[in-house]
C-alpha positions in Angstrom: -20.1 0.0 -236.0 -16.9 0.4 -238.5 -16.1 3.6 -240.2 -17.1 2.7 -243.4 -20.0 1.0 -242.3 -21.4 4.2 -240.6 -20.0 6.0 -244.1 -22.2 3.9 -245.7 -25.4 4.1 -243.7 -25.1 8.0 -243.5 -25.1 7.6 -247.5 -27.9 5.8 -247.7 -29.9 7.6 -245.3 -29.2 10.5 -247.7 -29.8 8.8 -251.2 -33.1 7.3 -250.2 -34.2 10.7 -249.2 -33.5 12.4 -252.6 -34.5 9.5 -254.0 -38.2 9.9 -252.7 -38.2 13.6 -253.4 -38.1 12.6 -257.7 -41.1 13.6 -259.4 -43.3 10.1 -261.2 -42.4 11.6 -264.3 -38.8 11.8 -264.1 -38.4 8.6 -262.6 -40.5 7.1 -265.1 -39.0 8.8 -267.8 -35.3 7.7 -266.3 -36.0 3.9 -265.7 -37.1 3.9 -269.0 -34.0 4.8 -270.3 -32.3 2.6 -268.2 -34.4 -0.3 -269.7 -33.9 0.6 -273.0 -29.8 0.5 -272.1 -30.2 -2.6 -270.5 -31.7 -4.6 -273.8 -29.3 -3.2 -275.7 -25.7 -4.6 -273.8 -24.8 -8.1 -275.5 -25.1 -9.9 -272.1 -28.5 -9.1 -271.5 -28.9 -10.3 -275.7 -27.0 -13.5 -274.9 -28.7 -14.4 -271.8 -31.0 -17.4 -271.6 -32.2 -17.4 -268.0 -32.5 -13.3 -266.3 -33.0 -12.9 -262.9 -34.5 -9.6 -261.9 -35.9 -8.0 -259.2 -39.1 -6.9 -258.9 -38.8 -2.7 -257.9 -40.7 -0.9 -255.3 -42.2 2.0 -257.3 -43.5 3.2 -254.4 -40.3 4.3 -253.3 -38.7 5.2 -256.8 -35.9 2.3 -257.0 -35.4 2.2 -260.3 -38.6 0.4 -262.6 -38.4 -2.9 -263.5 -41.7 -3.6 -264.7 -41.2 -2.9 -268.4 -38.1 -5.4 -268.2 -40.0 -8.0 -266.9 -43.1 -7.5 -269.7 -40.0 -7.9 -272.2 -38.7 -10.8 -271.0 -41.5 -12.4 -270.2 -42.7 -11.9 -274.3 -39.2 -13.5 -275.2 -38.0 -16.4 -275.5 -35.7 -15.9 -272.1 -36.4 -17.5 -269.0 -36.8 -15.3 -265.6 -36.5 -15.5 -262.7 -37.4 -13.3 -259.8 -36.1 -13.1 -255.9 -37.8 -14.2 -252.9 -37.2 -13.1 -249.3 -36.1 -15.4 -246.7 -36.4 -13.1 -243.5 -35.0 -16.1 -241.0 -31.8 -16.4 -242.5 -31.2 -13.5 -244.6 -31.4 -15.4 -248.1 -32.7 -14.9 -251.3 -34.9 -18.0 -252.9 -34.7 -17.4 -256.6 -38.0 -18.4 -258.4 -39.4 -18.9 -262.2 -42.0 -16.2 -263.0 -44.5 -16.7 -266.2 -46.6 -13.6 -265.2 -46.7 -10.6 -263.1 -50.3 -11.1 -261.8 -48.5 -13.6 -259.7 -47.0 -11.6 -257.6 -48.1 -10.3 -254.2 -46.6 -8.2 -251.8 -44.2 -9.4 -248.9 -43.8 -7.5 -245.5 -41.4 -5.3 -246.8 -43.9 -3.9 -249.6 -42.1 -5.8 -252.1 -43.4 -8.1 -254.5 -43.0 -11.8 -254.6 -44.1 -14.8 -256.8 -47.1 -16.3 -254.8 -46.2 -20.1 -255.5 -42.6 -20.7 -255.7 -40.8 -22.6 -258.7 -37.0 -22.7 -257.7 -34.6 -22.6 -259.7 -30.7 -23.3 -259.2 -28.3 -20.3 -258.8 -26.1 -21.5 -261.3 -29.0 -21.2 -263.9 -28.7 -17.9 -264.3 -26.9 -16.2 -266.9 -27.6 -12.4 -265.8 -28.5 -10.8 -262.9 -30.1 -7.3 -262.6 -29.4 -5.7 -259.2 -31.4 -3.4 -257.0 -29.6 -0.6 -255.2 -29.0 2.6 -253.5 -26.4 3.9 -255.0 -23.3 2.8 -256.8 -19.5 3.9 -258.0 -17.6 4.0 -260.6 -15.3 0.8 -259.9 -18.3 -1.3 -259.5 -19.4 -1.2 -256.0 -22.6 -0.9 -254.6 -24.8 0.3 -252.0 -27.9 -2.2 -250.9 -30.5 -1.5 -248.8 -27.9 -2.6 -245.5 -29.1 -6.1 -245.2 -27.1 -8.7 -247.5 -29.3 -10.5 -248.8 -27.8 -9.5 -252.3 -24.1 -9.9 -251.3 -25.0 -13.2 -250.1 -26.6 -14.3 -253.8 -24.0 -12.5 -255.9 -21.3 -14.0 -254.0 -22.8 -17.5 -254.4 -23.4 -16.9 -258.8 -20.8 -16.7 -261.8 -23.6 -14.8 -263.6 -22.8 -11.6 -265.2 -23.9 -8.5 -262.6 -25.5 -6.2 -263.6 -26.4 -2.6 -261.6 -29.2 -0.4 -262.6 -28.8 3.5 -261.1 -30.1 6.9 -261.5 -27.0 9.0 -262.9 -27.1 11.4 -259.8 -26.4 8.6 -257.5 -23.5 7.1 -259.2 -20.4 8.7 -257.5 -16.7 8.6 -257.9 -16.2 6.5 -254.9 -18.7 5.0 -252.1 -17.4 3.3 -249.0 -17.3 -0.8 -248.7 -16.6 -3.1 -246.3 -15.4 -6.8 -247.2 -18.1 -8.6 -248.0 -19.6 -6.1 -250.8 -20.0 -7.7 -254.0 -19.2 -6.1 -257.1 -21.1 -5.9 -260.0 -19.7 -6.3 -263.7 -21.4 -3.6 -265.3 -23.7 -0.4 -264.4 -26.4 1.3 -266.4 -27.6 4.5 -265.7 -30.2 7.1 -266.9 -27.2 8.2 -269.0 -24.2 5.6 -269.5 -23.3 2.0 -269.3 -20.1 1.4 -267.7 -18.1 -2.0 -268.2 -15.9 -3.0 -265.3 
């Protein structure tokens, strides 16, 4: 394992753990805010077609649920990810209504029937993470399946993060995307 990619892991390994220790409240309270940030940056206003992903409350990654309700009352189209396990991919699929989601393997939920839709539909994408810095990296989950899309899409990135776990500097390796803009509990930073 590389340096940086044992940096990154011990990170992680850390994060998640404070992460689970944040009351409902406060994590309520916090991705909240971030919502409210997040409708209020011109590229999120401009966008026709948002892809979001669909948080796991359960283990406090920042809420998504209220962004998807707004969207979904707009006039915006959404899309939401899908999991492809084999190959480490994401399938990116139309949603019309959270009722139609069930949960994968992982705990996380999914559209049950899939309407694909192109990558290069999308005109912003909000992005799940760990953790994140302040020159727009980020830290995933350790998989790539997110690399993989953002690497793939011209759309504008955007990260959503708790304020205590955007740092000054996280490790990376290569083949870590970075993301255009962050929003946290407290700020929005433009990269």
């Amino acid at each position: 394992m590389s340096e940086n990619r044992n940096k990154k892991s011990v990170l992680r390994t850390s994060v998640l753990k404070e992460r689970a220790r944040v009351n409902s409240d406060t994590w309520k309270m916090k991705s909240d805010l971030i919502a409210e940030k997040v409708q209020q940056i011109e590229e999120f206003n401009r966008a026709d077609f948002v892809h979001v992903y669909v948080s796991m409350n359960d283990r406090n990654e920042v809420g998504t649920d209220t962004l998807i309700t707004t969207i979904l009352q707009s006039d915006k189209n959404l899309a939401v990810p899908v999991t492809n396990f084999k190959n480490g991919t994401l399938t990116h699929s139309m949603l019309t209504d959270l009722r139609d989601l069930k949960k994968n393997k992982w705990g996380v939920k999914e559209p049950i029937a899939i309407h694909e839709i192109e990558v290069s539909n999308i005109d912003l994408i909000l992005v799940p993470m760990v953790a994140a810095d302040r020159f727009g990296n980020r830290l995933g989950y350790g998989k790539g399946f997110y690399d993989r899309f953002l690497n793939k899409s011209d759309a504008c990135k955007v990260g959503m993060v708790f304020n205590e776990f955007l740092f000054d500097e996280i490790p990376t390796e290569s083949f870590d995307e970075k993301l255009d803009i962050i929003v946290t509990d407290r700020e929005v930073i433009y990269l």
